[in-house]
C-alpha positions as CSV (number, residue, x, y, z in Angstrom):
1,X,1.6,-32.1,-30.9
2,X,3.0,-29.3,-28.5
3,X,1.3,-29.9,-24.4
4,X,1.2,-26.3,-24.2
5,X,1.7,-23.2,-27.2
6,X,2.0,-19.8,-25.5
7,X,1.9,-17.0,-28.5
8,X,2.1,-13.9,-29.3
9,X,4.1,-12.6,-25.7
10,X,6.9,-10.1,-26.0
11,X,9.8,-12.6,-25.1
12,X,12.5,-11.8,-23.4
13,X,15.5,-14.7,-23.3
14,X,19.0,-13.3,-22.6
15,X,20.8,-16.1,-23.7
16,X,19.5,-16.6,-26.5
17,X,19.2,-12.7,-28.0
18,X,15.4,-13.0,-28.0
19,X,13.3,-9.6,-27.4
20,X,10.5,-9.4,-28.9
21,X,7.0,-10.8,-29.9
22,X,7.3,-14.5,-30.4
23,X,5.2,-17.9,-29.5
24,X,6.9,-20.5,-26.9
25,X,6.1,-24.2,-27.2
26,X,6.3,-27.0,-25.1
27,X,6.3,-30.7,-24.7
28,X,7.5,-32.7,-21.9
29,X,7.9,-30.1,-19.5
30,X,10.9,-28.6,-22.5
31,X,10.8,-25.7,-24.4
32,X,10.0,-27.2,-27.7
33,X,10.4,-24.2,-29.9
34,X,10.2,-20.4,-29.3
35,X,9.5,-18.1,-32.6
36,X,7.0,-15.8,-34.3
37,X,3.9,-17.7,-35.4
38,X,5.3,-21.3,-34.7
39,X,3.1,-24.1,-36.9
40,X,1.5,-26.9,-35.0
41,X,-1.5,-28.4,-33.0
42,X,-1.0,-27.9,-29.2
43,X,-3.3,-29.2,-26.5
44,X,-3.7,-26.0,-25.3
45,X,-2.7,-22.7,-26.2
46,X,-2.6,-19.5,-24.3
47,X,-2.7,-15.9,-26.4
48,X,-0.4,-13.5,-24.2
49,X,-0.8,-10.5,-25.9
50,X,0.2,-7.4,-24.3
51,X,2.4,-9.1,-21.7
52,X,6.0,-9.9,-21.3
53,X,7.7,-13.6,-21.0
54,X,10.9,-14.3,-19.6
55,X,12.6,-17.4,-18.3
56,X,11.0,-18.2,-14.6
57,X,12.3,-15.6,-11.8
58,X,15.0,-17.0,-9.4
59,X,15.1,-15.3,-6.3
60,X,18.3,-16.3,-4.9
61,X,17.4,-14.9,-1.2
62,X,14.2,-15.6,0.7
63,X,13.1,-17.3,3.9
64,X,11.0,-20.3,4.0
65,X,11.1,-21.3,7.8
66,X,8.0,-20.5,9.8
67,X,10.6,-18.7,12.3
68,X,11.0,-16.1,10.2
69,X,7.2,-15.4,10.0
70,X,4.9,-17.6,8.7
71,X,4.7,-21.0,6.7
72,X,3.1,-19.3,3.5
73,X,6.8,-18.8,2.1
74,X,6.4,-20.3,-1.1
75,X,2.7,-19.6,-1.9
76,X,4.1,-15.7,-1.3
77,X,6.8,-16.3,-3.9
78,X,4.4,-17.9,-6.2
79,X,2.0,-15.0,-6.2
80,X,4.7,-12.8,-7.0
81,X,5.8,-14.8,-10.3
82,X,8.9,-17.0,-8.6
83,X,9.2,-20.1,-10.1
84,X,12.4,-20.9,-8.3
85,X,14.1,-19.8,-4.6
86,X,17.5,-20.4,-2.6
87,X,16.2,-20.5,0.9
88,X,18.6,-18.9,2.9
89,X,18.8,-20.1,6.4
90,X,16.0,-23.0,7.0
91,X,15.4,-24.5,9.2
92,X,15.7,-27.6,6.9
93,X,13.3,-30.2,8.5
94,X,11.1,-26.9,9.0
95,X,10.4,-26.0,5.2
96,X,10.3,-29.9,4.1
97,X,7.9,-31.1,6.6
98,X,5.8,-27.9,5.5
99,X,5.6,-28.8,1.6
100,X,2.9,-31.1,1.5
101,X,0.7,-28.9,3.4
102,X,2.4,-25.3,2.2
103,X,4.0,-26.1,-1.3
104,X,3.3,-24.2,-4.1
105,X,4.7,-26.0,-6.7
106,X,8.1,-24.3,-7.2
107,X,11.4,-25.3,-7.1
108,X,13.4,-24.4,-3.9
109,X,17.0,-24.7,-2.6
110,X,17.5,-24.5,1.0
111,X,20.2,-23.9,3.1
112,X,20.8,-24.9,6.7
113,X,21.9,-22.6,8.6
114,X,25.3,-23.1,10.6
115,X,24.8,-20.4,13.5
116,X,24.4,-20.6,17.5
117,X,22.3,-21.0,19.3
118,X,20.3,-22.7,16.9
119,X,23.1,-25.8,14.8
120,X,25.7,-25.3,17.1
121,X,25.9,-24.9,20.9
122,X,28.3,-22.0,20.7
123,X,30.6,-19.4,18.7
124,X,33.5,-21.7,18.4
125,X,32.1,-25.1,17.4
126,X,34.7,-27.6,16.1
127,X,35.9,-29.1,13.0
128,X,33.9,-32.0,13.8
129,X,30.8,-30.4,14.6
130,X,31.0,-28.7,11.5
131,X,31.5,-32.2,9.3
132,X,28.8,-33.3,11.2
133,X,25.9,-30.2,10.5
134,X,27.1,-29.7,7.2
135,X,27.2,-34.2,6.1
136,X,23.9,-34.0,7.6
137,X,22.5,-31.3,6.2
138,X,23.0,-32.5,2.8
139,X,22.7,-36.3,3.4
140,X,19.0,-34.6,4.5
141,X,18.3,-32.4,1.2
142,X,20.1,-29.2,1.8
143,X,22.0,-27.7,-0.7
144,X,24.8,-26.5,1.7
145,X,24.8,-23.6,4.9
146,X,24.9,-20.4,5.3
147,X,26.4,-18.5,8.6
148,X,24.1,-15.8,9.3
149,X,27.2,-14.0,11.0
150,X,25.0,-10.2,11.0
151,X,22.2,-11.9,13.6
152,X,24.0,-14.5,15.3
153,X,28.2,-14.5,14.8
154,X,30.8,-16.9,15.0
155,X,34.3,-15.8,16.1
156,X,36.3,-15.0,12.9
157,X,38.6,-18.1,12.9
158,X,35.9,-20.3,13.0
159,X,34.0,-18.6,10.3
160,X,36.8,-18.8,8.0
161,X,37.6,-22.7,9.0
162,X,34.0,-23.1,8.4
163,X,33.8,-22.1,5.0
164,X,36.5,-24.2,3.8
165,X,35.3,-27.5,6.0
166,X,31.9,-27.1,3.6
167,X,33.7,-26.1,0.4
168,X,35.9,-29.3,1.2
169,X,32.5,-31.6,1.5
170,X,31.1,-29.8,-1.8
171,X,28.6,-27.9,-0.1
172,X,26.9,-24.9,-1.5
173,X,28.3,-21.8,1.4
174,X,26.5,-18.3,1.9
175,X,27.1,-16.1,4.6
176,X,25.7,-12.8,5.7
177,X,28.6,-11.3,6.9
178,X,29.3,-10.5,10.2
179,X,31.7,-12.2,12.8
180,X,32.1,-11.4,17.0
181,X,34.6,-8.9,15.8
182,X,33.2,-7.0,13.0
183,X,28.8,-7.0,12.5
184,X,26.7,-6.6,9.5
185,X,27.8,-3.6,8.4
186,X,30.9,-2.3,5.5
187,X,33.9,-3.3,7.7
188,X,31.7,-7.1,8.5
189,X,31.7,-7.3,4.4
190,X,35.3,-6.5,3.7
191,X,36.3,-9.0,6.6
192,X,34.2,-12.0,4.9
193,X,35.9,-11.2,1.4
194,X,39.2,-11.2,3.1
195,X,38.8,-14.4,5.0
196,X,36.8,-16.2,1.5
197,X,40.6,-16.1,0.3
198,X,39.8,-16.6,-3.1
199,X,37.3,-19.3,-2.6
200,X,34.1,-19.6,-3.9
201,X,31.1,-17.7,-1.5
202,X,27.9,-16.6,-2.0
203,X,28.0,-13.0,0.1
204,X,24.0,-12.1,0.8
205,X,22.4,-9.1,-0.3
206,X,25.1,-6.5,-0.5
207,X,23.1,-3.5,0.1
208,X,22.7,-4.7,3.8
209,X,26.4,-3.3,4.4
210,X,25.7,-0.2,2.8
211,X,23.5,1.3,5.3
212,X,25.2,4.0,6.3
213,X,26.4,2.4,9.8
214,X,30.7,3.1,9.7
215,X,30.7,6.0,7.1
216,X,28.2,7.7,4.6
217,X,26.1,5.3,2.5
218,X,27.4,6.6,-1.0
219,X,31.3,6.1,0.6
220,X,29.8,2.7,2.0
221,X,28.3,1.6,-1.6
222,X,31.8,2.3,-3.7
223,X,33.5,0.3,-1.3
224,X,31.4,-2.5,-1.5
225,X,31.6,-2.3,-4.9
226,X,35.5,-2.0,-5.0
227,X,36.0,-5.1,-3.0
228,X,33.5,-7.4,-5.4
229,X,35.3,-6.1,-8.7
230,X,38.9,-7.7,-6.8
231,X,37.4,-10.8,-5.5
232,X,35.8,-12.2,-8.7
233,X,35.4,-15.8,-6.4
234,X,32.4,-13.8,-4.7
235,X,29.1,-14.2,-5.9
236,X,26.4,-12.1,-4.4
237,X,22.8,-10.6,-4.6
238,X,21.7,-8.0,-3.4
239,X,17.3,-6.4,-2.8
240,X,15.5,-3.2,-3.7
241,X,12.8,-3.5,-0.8
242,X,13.4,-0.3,2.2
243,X,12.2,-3.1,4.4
244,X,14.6,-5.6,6.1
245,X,14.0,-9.3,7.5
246,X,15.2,-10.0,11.5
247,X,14.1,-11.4,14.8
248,X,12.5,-9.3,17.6
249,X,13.8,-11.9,20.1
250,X,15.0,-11.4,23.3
251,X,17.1,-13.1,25.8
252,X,15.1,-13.6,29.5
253,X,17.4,-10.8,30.8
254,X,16.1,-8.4,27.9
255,X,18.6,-8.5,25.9
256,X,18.5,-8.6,22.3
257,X,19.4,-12.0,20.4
258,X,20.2,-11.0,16.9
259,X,22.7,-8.2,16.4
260,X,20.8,-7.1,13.1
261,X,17.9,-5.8,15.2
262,X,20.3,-4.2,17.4
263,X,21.7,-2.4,14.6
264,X,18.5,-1.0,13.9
265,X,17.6,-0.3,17.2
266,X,20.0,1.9,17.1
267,X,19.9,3.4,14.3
268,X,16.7,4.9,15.1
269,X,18.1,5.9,18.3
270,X,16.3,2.9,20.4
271,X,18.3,1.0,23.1
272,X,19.3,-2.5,22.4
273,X,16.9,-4.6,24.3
274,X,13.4,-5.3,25.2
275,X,12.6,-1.7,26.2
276,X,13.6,-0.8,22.9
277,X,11.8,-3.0,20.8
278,X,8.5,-1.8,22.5
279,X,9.3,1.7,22.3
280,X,10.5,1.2,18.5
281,X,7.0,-0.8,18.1
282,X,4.8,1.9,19.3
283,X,6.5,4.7,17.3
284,X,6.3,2.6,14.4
285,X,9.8,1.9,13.3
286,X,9.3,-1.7,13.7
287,X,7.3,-4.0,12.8
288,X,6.0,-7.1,13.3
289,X,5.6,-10.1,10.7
290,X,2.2,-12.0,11.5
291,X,0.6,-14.6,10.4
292,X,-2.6,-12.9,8.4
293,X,-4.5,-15.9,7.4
294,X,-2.9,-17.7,4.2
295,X,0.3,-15.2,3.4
296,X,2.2,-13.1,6.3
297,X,2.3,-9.2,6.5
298,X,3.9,-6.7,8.9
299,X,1.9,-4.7,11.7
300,X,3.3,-2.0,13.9
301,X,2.0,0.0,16.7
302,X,0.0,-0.8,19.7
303,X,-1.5,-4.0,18.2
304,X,2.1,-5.5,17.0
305,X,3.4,-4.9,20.5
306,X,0.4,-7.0,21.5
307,X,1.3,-9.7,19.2
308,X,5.0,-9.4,20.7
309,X,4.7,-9.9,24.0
310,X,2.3,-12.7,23.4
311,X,4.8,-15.0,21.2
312,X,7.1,-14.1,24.5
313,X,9.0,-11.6,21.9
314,X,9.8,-14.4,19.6
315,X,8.7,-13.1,16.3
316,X,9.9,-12.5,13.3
317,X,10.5,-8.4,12.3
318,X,11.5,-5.6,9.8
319,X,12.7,-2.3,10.0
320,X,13.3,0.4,7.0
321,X,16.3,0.6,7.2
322,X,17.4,0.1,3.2
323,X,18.2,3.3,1.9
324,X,17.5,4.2,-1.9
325,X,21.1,5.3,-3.6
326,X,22.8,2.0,-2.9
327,X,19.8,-0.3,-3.9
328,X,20.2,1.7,-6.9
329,X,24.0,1.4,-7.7
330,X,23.9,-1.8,-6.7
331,X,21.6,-3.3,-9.2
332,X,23.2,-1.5,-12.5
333,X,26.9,-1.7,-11.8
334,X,29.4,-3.7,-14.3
335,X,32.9,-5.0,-14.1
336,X,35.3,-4.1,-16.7
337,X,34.6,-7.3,-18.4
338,X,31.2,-6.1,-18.7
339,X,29.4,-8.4,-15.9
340,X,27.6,-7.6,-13.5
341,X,29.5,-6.7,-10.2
342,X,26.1,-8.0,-8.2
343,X,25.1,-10.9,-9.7
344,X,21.2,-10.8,-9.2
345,X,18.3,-9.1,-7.9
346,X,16.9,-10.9,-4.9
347,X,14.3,-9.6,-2.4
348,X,14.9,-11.5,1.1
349,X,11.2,-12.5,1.4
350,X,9.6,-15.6,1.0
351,X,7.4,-15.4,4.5
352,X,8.4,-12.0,4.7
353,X,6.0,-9.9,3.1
354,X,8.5,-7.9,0.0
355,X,8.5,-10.0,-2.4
356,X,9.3,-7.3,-4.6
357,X,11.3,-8.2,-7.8
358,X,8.4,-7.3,-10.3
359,X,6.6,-4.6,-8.4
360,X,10.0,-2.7,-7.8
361,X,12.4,-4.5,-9.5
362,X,10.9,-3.2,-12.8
363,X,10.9,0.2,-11.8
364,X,14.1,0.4,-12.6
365,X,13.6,-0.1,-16.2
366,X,11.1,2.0,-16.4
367,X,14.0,4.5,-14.9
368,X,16.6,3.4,-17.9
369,X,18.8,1.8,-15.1
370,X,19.0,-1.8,-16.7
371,X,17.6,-2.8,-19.8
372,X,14.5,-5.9,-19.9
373,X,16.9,-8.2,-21.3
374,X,19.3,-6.9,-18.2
375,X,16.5,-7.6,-15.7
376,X,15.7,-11.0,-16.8
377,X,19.3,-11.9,-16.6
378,X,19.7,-11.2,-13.4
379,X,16.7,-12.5,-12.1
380,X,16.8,-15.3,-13.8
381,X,19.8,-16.1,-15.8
382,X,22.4,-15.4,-13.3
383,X,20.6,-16.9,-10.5
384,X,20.3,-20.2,-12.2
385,X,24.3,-20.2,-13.3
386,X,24.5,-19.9,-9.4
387,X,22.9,-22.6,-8.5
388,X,24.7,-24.6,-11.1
389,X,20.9,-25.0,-13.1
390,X,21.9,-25.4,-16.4
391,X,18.9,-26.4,-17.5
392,X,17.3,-22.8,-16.3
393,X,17.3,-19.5,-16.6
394,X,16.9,-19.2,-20.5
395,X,14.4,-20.6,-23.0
396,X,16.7,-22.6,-25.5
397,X,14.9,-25.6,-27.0
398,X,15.0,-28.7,-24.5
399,X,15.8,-26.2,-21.5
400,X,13.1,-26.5,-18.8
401,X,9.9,-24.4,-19.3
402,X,9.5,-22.6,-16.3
403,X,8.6,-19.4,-17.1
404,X,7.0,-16.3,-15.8
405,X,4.0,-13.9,-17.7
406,X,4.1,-10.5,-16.0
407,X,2.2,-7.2,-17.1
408,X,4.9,-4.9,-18.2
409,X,2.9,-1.4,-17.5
410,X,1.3,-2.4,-13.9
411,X,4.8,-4.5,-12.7
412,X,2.2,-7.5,-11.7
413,X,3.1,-11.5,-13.1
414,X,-0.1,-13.0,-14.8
415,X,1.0,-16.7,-14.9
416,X,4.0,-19.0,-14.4
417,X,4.9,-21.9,-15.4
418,X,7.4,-24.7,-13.8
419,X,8.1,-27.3,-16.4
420,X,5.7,-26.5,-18.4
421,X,2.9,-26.7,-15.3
422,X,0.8,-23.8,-14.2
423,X,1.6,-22.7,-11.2
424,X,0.1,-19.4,-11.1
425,X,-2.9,-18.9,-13.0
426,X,-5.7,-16.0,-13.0
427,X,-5.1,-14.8,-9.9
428,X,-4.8,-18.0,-8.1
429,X,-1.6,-20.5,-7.0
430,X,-2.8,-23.9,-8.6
431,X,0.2,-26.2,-8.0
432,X,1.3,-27.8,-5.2
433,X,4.3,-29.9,-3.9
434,X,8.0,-29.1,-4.5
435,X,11.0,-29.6,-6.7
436,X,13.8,-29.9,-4.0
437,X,17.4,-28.8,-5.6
438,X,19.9,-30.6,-3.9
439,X,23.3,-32.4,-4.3
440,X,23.7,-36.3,-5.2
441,X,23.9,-36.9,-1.4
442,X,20.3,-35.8,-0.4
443,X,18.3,-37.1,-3.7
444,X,17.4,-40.2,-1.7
445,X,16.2,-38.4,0.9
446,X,14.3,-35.7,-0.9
447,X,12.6,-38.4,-2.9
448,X,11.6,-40.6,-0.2
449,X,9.7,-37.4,1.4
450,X,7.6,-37.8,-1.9
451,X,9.1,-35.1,-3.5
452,X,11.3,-34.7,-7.2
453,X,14.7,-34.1,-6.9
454,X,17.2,-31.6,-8.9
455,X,21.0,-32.9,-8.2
456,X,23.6,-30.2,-8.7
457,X,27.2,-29.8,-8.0
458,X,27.7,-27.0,-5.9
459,X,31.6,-27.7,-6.5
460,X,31.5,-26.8,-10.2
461,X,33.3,-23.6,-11.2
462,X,30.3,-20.6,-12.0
463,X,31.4,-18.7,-15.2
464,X,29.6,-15.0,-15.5
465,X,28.1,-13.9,-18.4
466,X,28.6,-10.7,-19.4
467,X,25.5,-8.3,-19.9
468,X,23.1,-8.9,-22.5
């Protein structure tokens, strides 16, 4: 007897050539079976007609950490159909010591991130202080680091010896590119993908350097995508929201901490400190991410400068700053081998409020830029071949049933499933806890938090698949 028999869904399964209407089983938290009008008693069973199932949505760039706005980060994700996340800058301790309290019943990955003044005292740590964050960090349940060189740079020497000190320790590396030379911009990009050297990286949402900061966006974009079709060891995401995720902090003397919101600052023409922020605040260019009682949402104007100046600036932010050609380019573009030169869709949310891979993300299928089977691989398929989860990402029979049930024609998610549990369900999150993906080195600790573990190898080789 099948635990749970979902039937009559349009299926979608890349991998295994699956689109159209079919029944999914499962037992043990497996896919038991998927195919039209399966046979067989099931202790429940769920009739999904009218809506599409695909293999649970990875989004392979949020933020979980209450700095970054809020701790409602995976209860967000959940709502939105995300059955799985790669935190991308912690704080580790942060997001763990959150879950029984804040978990929503999903599968995360989390990096630490590796970034003054926050895990190291400066821009030029040492060798040793970098064996030390990054040992720790996964002895603790990380999955590696991530330099978040765009907000808070390291000198470019260090950057590069830092990426090979965590390869060497088999730790999963991202980095949002940016150094003390070069920021987060086109130039920042094609400095990291010179300095990854042919090493495996994980280079954050793309479309961040394709803002139209050095030279026109469209110029910017073809670049970008030039220097990912040569350097095949980079593996990257990249988001379709307008909206961007920083920090409005500011140092006593006004200044601005993160270089991203400078950036933006000045892109709307907006001096880079204090001043500027409340001037942007007021004419509503920025905004303000705020705790709204259960999930986190932006506020601008006279009220969000209120909010500012009472957290003593230090808040998390967003500007629009994401223009629309590049998101677009960016999402549909193939190698000549027929792969995807971005690897997946991501949104950069989690506690920031666009968690946007259905409600935009499907937009562009309705716009005959990728296919359904094309979205589902890379928001689910290619995401879980980047995290080394073989047993995601794809319904084949014993693969794990996390899955997500979204209406096609309104771009909203009905349920979702993570090993074969509801986690979202008419409406309402009704799971709890975490799966915590991690390498062999943190399953102890992960576990003795109360909490399952996933042990990957972040130092296996990631082979694309082409598009399906």
């Amino acid at each position: 007897m099948y635990d749970l028999l979902l039937r009559n869904a349009h299926v979608v399964d890349p991998l295994n050539h699956v689109n159209g209407i079919a029944d999914v089983a499962v037992t043990d938290g497996k896919i038991a079976a998927v195919g039209r009008e399966l046979t067989g008693e099931a202790k429940e069973t769920v009739d999904l007609t009218g809506l599409v199932l695909q293999p649970g949505i990875i989004d392979s760039h949020v933020h979980l950490g209450s700095m970054w706005g809020s701790p409602y980060g995976p209860r967000m994700l959940a709502m939105k159909g995300v059955t799985t996340c790669l935190d991308m800058a912690g704080p580790l301790d942060d997001i763990l010591n959150n879950v029984p309290e804040y978990g929503a019943g999903i599968n995360m990955a989390i990096l630490q991130f590796a970034s003054p003044p926050f895990t190291f005292k400066n821009d030029h740590p040492t060798k040793t202080e970098m064996v030390e964050l990054i040992d720790k960090s996964l002895d603790d349940g990380a999955l590696g680091v991530k330099l978040l060189g765009g907000h808070y740079p390291l000198k470019p020497e260090v950057s590069s010896l830092l990426i090979k000190t965590a390869l060497e320790r088999r730790a999963y590396v991202a980095w949002h590119a940016g150094t003390s030379e070069h920021g987060s911009n086109i130039e920042g990009m094609k400095e990291a993908v010179e300095m990854a050297d042919g090493y495996p990286l994980h280079l954050a949402h793309i479309n961040a350097y394709c803002r139209g900061a050095i030279r026109p966006e469209l110029e910017e974009t073809l670049q970008a995508i030039d220097l990912l079709k040569k350097n095949p060891n980079i593996f990257c995401e990249s988001y379709i929201s307008p909206k961007n995720g920083t920090r409005l902090t500011c140092f006593p003397d006004g200044k601005i901490q993160s270089k991203v919101t400078g950036n933006c600052l000045r892109r709307f023409g907006f001096t880079e400190d204090a001043d500027g922020v409340r001037k942007a605040l007021l004419a509503g260019k920025a905004f303000v991410v705020y705790d709204a009682g259960g999930y986190s949402d932006l506020m601008t104007g006279e009220e969000a400068l209120k909010r500012w100046e009472a957290a003593g600036t230090d808040v998390g932010g967003s500007f629009n700053v994401n223009p629309p050609i590049p998101r677009i380019m960016l999402a549909e573009v193939k190698r000549d081998d027929g792969s995807f030169v971005v690897d997946a869709i991501s949104t950069d949310g989690g506690c920031i409020p666009r968690n946007v891979i259905l409600s935009q993300g499907l937009s562009l299928v309705k716009l005959d830029v990728l296919t359904l089977t094309e979205f589902a691989q890379k928001t689910s398929l290619n995401p879980a071949r980047m995290l080394r989860l073989k047993n995601k990402g794809h319904l084949s029979v014993g693969a794990d049933a996390d899955m997500t049930v979204y209406d096609y024609a309104t771009q909203e998610p009905k349920a979702s499933f993570v090993a074969g549990r509801k986690v979202l369900w008419n409406g309402k999150v009704v799971a709890w806890g975490a799966t915590v993906i991690c390498t062999e080195r943190g399953q102890k600790a992960i576990q003795a938090r109360g909490m399952k573990a996933i042990v990957v190898d972040p130092g296996k080789q990631v082979e694309r698949v082409k598009a399906l």
